[in-house]
C-alpha positions as a printed Julia matrix, in Angstrom:
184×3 Matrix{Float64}:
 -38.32  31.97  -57.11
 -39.59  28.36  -57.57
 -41.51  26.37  -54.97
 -38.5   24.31  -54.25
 -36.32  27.4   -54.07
 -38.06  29.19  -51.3
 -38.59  25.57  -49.51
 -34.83  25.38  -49.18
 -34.95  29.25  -48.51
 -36.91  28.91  -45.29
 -39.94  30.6   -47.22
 -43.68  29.86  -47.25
 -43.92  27.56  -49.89
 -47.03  25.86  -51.98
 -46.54  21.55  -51.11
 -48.95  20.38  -53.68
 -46.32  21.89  -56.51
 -45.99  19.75  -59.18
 -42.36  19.97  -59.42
 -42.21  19.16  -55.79
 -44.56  16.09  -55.84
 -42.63  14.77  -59.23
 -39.43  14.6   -56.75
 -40.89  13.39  -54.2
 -42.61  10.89  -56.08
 -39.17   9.59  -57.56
 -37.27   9.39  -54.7
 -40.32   7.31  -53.3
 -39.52   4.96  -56.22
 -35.88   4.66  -54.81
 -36.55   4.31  -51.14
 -38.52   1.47  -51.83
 -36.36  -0.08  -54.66
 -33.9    0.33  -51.59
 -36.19  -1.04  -49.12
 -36.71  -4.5   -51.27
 -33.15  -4.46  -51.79
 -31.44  -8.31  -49.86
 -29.81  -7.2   -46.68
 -26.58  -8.85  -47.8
 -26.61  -7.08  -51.09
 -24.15  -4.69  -49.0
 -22.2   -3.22  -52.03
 -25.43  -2.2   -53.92
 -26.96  -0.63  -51.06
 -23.85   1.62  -50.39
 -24.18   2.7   -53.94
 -28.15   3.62  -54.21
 -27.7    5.2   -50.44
 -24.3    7.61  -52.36
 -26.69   8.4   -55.07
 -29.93   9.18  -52.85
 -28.05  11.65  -50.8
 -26.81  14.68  -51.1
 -23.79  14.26  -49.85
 -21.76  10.94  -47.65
 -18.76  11.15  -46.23
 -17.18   8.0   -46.84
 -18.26   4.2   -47.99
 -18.63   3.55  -44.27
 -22.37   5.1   -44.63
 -24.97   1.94  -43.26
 -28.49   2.9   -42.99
 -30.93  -0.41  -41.96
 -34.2   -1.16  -43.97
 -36.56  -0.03  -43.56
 -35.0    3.99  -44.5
 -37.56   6.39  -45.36
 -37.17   9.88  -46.63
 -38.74  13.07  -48.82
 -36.16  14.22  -51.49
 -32.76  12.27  -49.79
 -30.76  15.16  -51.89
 -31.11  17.84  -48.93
 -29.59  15.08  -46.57
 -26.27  15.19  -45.68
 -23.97  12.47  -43.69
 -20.21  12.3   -42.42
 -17.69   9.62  -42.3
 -19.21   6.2   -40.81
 -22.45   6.81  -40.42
 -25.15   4.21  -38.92
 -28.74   4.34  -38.51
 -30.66   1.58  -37.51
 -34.21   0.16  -38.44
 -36.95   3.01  -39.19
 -34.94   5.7   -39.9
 -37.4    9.01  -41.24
 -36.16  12.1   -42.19
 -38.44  14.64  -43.72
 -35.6   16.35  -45.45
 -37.71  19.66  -46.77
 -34.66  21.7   -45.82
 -31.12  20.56  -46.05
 -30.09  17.49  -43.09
 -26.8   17.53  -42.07
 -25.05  15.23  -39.89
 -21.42  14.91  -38.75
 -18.78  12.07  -38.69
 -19.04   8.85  -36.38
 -23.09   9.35  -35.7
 -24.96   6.59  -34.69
 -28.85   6.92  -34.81
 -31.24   3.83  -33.08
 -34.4    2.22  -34.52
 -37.43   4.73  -35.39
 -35.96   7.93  -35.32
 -37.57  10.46  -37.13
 -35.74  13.69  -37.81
 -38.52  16.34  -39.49
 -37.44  19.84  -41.16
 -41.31  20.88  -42.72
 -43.22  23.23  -40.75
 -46.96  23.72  -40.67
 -49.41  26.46  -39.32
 -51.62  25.66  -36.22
 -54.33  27.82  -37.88
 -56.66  25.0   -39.58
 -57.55  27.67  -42.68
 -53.63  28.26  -43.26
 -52.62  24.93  -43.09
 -55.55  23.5   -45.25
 -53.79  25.96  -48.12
 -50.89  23.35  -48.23
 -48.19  25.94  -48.23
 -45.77  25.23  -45.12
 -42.14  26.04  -44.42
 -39.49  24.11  -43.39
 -35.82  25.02  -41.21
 -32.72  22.58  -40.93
 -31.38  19.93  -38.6
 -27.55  20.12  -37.87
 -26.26  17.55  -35.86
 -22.67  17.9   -35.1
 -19.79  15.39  -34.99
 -20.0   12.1   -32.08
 -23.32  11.92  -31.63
 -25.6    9.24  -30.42
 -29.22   9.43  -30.9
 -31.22   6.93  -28.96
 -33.8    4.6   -29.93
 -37.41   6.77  -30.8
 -36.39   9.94  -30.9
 -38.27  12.89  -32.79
 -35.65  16.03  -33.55
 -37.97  18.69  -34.62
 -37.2   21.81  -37.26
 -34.69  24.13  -36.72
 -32.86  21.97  -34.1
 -28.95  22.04  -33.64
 -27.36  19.51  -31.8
 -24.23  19.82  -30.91
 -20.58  17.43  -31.35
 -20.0   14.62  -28.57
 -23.93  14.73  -27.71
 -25.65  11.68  -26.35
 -29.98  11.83  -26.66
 -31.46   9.51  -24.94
 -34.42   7.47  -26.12
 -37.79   8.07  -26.81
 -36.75  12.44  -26.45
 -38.54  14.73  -28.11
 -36.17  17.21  -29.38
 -37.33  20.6   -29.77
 -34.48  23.26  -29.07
 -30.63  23.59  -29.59
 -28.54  21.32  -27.63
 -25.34  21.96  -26.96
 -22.1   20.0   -27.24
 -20.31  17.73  -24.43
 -23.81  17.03  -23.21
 -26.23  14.39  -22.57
 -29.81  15.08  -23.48
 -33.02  13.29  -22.27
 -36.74  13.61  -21.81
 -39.93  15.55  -23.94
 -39.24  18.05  -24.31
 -35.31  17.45  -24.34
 -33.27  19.04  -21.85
 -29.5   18.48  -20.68
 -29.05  16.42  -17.7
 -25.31  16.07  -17.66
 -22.56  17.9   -19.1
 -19.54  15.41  -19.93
């Protein structure tokens, strides 16, 4: 298997592989091509944001500059989708979020995973598990949604959360680390 192919396996993976850094390095060059683009210049930001990602559900798809991300191809967004100001999303393993989400400023959404032993992590290989996010949701202003995470459809998480576990639908979602405080 290549590097990339166990990344997107789940599998240890080396992060310093060549083939790796070349994408990342590319889709750099497009981020911040994007990032310069006018605000106004709606129609050609639509386009570069339909070829960045891996998949978008419809023309609707509005992400605010600044928009920051690692490969954009392993990121995947429904019909009408908005994310405000700051958006991150280290997209090591695939992204995928549902139809009518709406995402505040600075939220950073992170798939890559890295060993708390200093002499394994110094190796640069690291692992990485997916972010779902279901249909409805509403992701407050300065939240982190760690790897591995599933949230659920109709799902409100409030700001500044820290998710780091499943949450499930009909909910609302607060605090570090996130936990339901209402079911709807």
């Amino acid at each position: 298997m290549t590097e990339k192919e166990k990344m997107l396996a789940g599998e240890l993976y080396s992060a310093v592989d060549g083939q790796l850094i070349k994408e990342l390095n590319e889709t750099k060059d497009v981020i911040h091509e994007y990032n310069l683009l006018m605000p106004t210049d709606m129609e050609k930001r639509k386009r570069m944001l339909m070829d960045l990602l891996g998949y978008v559900g419809d023309d609707k798809v509005f992400i605010n500059q600044p928009f920051y991300c690692d490969y954009g191809k392993h990121i995947s967004v429904g019909k009408r989708f908005f994310a405000n100001f700051n958006f991150t999303v280290l997209d090591e393993a695939l992204v995928t979020i549902g139809d009518d989400c709406f995402v505040g400023p600075n939220v950073s959404i992170y798939t890559a995973c890295h060993s708390t032993d200093p002499v394994e992590r110094n190796t640069r290989r690291e692992w990485a598990r997916p972010v779902t996010i279901g249909d409805n949701v509403w992701i407050g202003g300065s939240v982190t949604i760690l790897p591995g995470v599933t949230i659920g459809d109709n799902v409100t998480i409030g700001a500044g959360s820290v998710v780091t576990h499943d949450i499930p639908s009909n909910t609302i979602a607060v605090g570090n680390p996130c936990r339901v405080i209402k079911n709807l």
